[in-house]
C-alpha positions as CSV (number, residue, x, y, z in Angstrom):
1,X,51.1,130.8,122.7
2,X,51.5,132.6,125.8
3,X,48.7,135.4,126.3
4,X,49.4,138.7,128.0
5,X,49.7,138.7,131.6
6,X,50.6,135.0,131.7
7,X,52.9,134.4,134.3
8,X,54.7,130.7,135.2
9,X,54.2,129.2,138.6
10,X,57.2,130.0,140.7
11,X,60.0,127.2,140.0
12,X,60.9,125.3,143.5
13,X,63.6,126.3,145.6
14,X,67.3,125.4,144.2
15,X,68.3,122.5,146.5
16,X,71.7,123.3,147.6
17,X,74.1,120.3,146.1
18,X,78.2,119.9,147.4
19,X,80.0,121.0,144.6
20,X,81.0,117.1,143.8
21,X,77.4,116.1,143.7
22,X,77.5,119.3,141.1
23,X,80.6,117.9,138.7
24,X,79.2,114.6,138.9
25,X,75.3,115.9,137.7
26,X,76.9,118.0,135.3
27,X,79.4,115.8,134.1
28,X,79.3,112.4,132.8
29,X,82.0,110.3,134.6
30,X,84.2,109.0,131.5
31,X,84.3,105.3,131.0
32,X,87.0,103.7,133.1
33,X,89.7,102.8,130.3
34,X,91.5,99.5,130.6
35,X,95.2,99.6,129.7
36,X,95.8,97.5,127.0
37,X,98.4,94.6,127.3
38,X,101.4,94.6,125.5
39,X,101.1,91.6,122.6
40,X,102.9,89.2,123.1
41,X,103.9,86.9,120.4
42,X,102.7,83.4,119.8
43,X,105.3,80.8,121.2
44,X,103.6,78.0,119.5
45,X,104.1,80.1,116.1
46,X,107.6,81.0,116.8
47,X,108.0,76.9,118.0
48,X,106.4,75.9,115.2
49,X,109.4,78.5,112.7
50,X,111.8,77.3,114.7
51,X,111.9,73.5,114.3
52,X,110.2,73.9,110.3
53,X,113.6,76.0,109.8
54,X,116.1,73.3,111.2
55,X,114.2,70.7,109.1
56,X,114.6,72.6,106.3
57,X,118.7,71.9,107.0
58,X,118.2,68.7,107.7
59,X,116.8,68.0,104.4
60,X,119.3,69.5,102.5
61,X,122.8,67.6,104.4
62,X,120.1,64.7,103.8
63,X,120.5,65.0,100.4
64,X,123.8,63.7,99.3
65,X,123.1,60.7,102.3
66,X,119.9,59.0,100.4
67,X,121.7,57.8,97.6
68,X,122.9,54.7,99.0
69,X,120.3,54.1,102.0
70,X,117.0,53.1,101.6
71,X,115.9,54.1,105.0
72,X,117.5,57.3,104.4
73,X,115.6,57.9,101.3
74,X,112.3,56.9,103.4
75,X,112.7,59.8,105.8
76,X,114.1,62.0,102.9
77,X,110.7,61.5,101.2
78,X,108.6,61.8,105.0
79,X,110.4,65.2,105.5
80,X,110.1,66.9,101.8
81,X,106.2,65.9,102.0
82,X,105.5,68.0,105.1
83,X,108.4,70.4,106.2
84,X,108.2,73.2,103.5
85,X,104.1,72.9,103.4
86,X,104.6,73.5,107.0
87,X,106.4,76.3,106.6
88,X,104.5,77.7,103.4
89,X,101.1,77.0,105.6
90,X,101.9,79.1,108.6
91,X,103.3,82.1,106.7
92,X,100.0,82.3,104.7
93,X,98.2,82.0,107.8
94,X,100.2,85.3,108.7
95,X,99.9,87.3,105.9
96,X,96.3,87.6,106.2
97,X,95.7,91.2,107.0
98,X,98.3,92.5,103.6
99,X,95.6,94.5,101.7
100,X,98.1,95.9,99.6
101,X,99.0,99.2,101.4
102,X,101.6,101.6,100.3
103,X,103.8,101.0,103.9
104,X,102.6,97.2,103.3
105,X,104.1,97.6,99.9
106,X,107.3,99.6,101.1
107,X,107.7,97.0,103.6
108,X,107.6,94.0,101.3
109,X,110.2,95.5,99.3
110,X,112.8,96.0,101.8
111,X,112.1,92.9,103.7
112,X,111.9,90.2,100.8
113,X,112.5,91.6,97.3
114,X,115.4,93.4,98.4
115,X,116.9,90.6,100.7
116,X,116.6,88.4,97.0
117,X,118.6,91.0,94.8
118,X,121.6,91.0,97.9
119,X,121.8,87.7,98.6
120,X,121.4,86.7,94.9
121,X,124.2,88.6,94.1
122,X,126.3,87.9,97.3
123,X,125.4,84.2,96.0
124,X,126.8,84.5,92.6
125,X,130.0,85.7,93.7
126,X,129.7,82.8,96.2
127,X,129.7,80.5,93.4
128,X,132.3,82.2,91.1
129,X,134.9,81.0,94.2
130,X,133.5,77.9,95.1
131,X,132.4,76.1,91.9
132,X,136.0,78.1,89.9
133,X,134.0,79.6,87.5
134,X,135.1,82.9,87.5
135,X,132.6,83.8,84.8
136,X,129.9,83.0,86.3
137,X,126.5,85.8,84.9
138,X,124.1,87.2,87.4
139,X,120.6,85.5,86.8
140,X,118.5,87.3,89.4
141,X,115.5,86.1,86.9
142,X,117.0,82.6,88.0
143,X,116.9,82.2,92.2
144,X,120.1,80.3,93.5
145,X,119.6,77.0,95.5
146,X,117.5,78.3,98.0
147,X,116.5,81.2,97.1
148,X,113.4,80.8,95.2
149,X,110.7,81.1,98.6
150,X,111.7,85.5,98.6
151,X,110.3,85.6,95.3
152,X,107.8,83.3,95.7
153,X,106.5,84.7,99.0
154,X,106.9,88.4,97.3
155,X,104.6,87.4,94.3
156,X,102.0,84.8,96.8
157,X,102.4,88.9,99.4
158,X,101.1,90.9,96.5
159,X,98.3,88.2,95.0
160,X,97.2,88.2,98.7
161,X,94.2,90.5,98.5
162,X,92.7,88.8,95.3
163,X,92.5,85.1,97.0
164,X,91.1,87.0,99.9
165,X,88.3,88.2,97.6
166,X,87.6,84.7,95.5
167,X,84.7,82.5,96.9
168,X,86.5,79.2,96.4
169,X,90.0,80.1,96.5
170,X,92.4,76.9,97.8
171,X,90.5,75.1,94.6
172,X,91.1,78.1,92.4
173,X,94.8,77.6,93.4
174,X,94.6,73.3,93.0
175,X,93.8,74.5,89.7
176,X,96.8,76.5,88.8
177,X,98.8,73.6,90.9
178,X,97.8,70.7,88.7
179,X,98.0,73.2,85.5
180,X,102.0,74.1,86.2
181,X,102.1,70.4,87.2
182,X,101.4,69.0,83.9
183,X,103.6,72.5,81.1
184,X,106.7,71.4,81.3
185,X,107.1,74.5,79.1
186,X,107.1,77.0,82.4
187,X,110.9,78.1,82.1
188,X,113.3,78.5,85.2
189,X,112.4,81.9,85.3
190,X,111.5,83.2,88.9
191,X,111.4,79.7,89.7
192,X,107.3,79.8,88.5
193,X,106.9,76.0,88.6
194,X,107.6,75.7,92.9
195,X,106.0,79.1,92.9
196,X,102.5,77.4,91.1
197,X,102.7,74.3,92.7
198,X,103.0,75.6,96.1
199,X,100.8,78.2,96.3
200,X,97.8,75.9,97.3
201,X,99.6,75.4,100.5
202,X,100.1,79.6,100.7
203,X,96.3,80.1,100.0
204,X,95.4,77.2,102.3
205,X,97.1,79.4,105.1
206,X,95.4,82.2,104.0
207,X,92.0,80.7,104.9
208,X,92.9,79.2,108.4
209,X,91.7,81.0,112.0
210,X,93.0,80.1,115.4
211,X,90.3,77.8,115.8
212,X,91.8,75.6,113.5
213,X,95.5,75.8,115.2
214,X,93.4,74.9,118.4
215,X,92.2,71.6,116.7
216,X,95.3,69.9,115.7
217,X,96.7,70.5,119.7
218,X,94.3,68.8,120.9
219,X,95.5,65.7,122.9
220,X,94.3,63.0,120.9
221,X,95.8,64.3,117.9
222,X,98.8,64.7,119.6
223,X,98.2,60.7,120.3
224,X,98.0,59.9,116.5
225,X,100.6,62.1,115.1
226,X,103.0,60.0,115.8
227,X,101.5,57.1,114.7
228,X,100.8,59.0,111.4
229,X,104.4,59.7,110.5
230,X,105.5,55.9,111.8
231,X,102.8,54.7,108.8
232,X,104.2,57.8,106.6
233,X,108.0,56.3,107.0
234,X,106.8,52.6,106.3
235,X,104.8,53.9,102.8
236,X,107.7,56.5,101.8
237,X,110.4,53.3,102.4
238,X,107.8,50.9,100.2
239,X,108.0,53.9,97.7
240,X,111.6,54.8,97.6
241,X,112.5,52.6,94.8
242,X,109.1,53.5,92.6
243,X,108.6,56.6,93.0
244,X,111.5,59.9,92.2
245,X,111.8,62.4,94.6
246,X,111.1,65.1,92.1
247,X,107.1,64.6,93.3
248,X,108.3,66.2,96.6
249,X,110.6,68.9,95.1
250,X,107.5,70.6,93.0
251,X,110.8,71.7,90.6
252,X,109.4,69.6,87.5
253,X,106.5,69.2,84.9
254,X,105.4,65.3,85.3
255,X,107.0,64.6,81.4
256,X,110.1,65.6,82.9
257,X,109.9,63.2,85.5
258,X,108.9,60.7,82.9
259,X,105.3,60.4,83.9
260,X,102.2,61.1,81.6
261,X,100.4,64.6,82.6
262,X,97.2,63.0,84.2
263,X,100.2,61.3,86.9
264,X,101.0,64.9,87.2
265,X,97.6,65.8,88.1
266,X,97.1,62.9,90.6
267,X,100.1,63.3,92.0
268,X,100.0,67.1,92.3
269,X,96.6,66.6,93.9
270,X,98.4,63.5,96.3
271,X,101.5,65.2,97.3
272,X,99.0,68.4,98.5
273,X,97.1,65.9,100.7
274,X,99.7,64.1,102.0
275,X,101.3,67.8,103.1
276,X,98.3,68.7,104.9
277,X,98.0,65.3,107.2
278,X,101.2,65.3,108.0
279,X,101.9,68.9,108.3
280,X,98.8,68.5,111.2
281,X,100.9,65.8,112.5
282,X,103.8,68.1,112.8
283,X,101.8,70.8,114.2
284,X,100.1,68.8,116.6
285,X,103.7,68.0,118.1
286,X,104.9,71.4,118.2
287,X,104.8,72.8,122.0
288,X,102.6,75.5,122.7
289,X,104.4,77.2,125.3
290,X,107.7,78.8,126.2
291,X,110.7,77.0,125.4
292,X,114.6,77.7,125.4
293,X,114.0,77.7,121.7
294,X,111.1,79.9,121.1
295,X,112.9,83.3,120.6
296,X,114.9,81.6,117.9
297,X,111.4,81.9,115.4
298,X,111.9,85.2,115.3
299,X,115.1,84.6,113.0
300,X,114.6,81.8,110.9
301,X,115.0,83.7,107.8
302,X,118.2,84.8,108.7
303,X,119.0,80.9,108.9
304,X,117.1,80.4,105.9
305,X,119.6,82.6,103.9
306,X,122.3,82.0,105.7
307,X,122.6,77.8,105.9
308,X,123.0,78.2,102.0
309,X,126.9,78.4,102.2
310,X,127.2,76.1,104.8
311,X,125.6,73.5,102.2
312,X,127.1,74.8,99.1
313,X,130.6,74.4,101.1
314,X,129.9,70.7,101.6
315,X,128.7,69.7,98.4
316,X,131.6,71.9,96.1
317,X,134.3,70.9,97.9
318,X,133.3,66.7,98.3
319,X,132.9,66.8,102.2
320,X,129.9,64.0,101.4
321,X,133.2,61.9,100.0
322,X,135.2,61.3,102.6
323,X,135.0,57.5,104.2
324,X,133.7,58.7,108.0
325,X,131.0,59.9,106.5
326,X,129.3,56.6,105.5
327,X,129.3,54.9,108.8
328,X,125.5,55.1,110.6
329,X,126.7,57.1,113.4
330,X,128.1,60.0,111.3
331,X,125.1,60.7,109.6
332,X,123.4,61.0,112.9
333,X,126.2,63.1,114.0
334,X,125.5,65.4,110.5
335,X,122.1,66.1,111.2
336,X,123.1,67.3,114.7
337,X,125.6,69.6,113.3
338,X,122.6,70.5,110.7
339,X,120.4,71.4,113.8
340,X,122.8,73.2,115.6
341,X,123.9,75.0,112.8
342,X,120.7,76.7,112.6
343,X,120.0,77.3,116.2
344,X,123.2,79.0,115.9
345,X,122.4,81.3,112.8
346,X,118.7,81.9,114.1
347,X,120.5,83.7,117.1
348,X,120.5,88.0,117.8
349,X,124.2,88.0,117.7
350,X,123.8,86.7,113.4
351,X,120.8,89.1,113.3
352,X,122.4,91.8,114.3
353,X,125.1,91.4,111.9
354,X,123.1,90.8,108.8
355,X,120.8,93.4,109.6
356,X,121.5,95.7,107.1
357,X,121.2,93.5,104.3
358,X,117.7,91.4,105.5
359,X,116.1,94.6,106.8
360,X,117.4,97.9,105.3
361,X,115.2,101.1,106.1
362,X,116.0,102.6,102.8
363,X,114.2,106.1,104.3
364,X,116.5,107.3,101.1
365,X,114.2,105.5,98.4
366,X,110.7,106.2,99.4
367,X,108.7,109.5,99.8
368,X,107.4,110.5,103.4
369,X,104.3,109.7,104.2
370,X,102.4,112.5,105.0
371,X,99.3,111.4,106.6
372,X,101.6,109.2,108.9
373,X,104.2,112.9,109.7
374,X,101.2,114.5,110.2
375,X,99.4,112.0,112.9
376,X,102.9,111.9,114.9
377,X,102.5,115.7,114.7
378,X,98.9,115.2,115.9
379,X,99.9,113.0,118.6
380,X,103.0,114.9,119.2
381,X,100.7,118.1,120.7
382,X,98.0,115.6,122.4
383,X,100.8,114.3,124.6
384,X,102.1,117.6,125.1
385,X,104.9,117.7,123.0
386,X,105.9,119.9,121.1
387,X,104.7,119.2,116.5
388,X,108.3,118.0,115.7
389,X,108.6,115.8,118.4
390,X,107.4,112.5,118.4
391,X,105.4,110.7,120.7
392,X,107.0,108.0,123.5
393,X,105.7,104.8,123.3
394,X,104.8,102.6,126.4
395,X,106.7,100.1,126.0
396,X,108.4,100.2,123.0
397,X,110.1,97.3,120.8
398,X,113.5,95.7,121.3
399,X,115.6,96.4,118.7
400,X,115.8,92.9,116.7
401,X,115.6,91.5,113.8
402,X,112.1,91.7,111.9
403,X,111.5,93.2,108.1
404,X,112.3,90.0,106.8
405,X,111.4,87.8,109.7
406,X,108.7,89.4,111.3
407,X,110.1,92.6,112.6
408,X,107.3,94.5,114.5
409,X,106.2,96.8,116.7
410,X,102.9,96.3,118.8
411,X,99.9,96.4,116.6
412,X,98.0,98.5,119.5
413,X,94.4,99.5,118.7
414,X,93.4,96.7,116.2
415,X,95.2,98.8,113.6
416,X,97.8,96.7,111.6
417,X,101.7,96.5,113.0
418,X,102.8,97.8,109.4
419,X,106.4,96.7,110.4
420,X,105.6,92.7,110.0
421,X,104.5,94.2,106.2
422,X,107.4,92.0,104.8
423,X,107.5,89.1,106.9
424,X,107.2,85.8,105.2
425,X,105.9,84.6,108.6
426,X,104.2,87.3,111.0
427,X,100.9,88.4,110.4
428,X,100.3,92.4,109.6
429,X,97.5,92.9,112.2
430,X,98.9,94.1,115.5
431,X,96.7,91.3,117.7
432,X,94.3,88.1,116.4
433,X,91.0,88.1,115.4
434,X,90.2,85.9,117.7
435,X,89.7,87.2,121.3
436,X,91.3,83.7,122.8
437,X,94.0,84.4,125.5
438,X,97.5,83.7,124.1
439,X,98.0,80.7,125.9
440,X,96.3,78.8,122.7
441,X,98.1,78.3,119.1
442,X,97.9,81.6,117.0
443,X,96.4,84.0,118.8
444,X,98.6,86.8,119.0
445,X,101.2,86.4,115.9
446,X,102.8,89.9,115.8
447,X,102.4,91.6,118.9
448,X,106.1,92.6,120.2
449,X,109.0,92.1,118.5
450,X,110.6,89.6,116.1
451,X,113.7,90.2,117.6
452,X,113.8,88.0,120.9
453,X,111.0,89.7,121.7
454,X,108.1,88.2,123.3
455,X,106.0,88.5,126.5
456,X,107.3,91.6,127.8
């Protein structure tokens, strides 16, 4: 307490400061703020789309070939072990940051559920021509040749946040794996068996980092992969004659392939381990950098969905029939035309056209969000705009190809690229966990655009 007459010493004399020295005492200097890079997206990722996609043709003009050749058979079997696994593998491995949000959700839809219900259609009618069965019905419970991976990544999209939560998840779905394996009573409907029996491989990817990418590129497994699909051909080429490629297709309970249901099990169990090592393999022989090919993963479900006709043409009308095609050469000359057929479709020129159908905004079907109007409006008046105008981006997108492929915009911030909500192989988070540069496997997955667009 201060007592009457109390007075302070006299405070020192006020040092005269430049008025600089003054704002800088006064005010803290703000942290020096590092523009953020663009993301780029991962060219071993979009390598690795890219060549599982014109495999996937491959197989499929294979087909028809294996009956009389044993050695096509072997490398029939070799390719159905690893190529869709592959495929399945790295679009788990991308859907990791899907927690079920309503844009997520909105996103799925339009990029994979409603892609099914088009093409399904559009398939059907297909059919009615080709096959002269004008009366073919519309079974969209029943997917059409190739069809059957939308519905099954749209149910393995929205199951996502529940493996994410389970302690022992790939086990888990071993489990429901070998138990489809072995009921042949699971009905065609929604195609459940391939959809049971492959989700280990979507779970699997759920689970993986970039670390793990990093270890299969690593130069001496590069050295053995080869040598691991040279000892894969030799077994599948033993096995041709004693074993039905059924085991590979994932289509069929074991009694329906004639087997007892603990064969189902093993082989369920086998055929997922045989994936995985030679799905490393693959992946350790995929190039991690920029190649003339690497903006064609941005549209490999375009030439997913597209390649069906194609094949459907061949097989309805007998093509596999005619004398030229049973000569050596020929067949090597069919699995060019397979591989070019799908570098074609994977191209922007087949993107853009198909766009509508693979990627349809539908603004018409789904209510505004209004947290997201009112953070443009937000951002509209920080930037000096005026609230109904929003914001410029940077560096914004190309506009390609992406719902159903991967569209996206950057993912800036940490904060999920909502736009690769529907991809059935591009992650949802705008960067990688990981804070590796992007010269390395998976590090930046969704970062730019799935339209051609990469390092910008």
């Amino acid at each position: 307490m201060l007592h009457a007459g109390y007075e302070r010493a006299p405070l020192p004399p006020v040092r005269q400061e430049s008025p600089s020295a003054a704002r800088d005492a006064s005010v803290e200097p703000p942290a020096k703020v590092r523009k953020q890079p663009a993301e780029q997206r991962d060219p071993f990722l979009d390598n690795a789309k890219y060549l599982t996609i014109v495999l996937v043709a491959i197989g499929h003009v294979w087909d028809p070939l294996r009956d009389d050749s044993r050695a096509a058979s072997a490398l029939y079997f070799v390719l159905y072990a690893f190529h869709m696994p592959a495929f399945i593998i790295i679009s788990g491995y991308l859907s990791r940051s899907f927690e079920g949000k309503p844009r997520q959700i909105k996103r799925l839809i339009t990029g994979v559920l409603v892609p099914y219900v088009v093409f399904q259609t559009v398939y059907t009618f297909f059919m009615r021509w080709a096959s002269d069965n004008p009366d073919r019905e519309f079974h969209y419970q029943e997917p059409g040749f190739a069809l059957w991976f939308l519905v099954a990544l749209f149910l393995w999209r929205l199951t996502t946040p529940l493996w994410k939560s389970m302690r022992w998840p790939v086990p888990v779905a071993l489990a429901i794996a070998v138990a489809a394996g072995v009921t042949p009573s699971i009905s065609n409907d929604l195609n459940l068996m391939r959809v049971a029996t492959f989700l280990p491989f979507f779970v699997l990817g759920l689970q993986l980092k970039p670390e793990h990418f990093q270890i299969v590129t690593r130069r001496k497994f590069r050295m053995l992969a080869l040598p691991v699909f040279a000892a894969a051909v030799l077994f599948a080429y033993w096995a041709v004659p004693r074993m039905s490629k059924g085991w590979f297709l994932h289509d069929k309970a074991s009694q329906d392939l004639g087997a007892p249901a603990w064969v189902g099990g093993v082989m369920t169990l086998a055929t997922f381990g045989c994936g995985l090592v030679l799905t490393a393999a693959f992946l350790a022989l995929v190039p991690r950098r920029h190649m003339w090919f690497t903006a064609l993963g941005a549209g490999t479900l375009y030439a997913y969905l597209l390649h069906v006709y194609p094949i459907k043409i061949s097989r309805e009308f007998e093509w596999y029939d005619m004398e030229w095609v049973d000569h050596p050469l020929s067949r090597v000359g069919i699995t060019l035309l397979a591989a070019v057929m799908m570098t074609v479709l994977c191209t922007s020129p087949f993107r853009r056209v198909f766009r509508f159908a693979m990627e349809p905004k539908m603004e018409w079907f789904f209510k505004q969000d209004a947290g997201a109007q009112a953070r443009a409006r937000e951002n509209g008046h920080g930037n000096g705009k005026s609230a109904g105008e929003a914001p410029q981006h940077a560096t914004p997108a190309a506009p390609d190809p992406g719902r159903g492929t991967g569209d996206g915009t950057r993912g800036g911030g940490g904060r999920p690229s909502e736009k690769y909500a529907a991809s059935p192989s591009y992650s949802y988070s705008g960067h990688s966990s990981s804070g590796a540069s992007s010269s390395g496997p998976a590090y930046r997955s969704s970062g730019g655009d799935d339209r051609g667009g990469h390092a910008r």
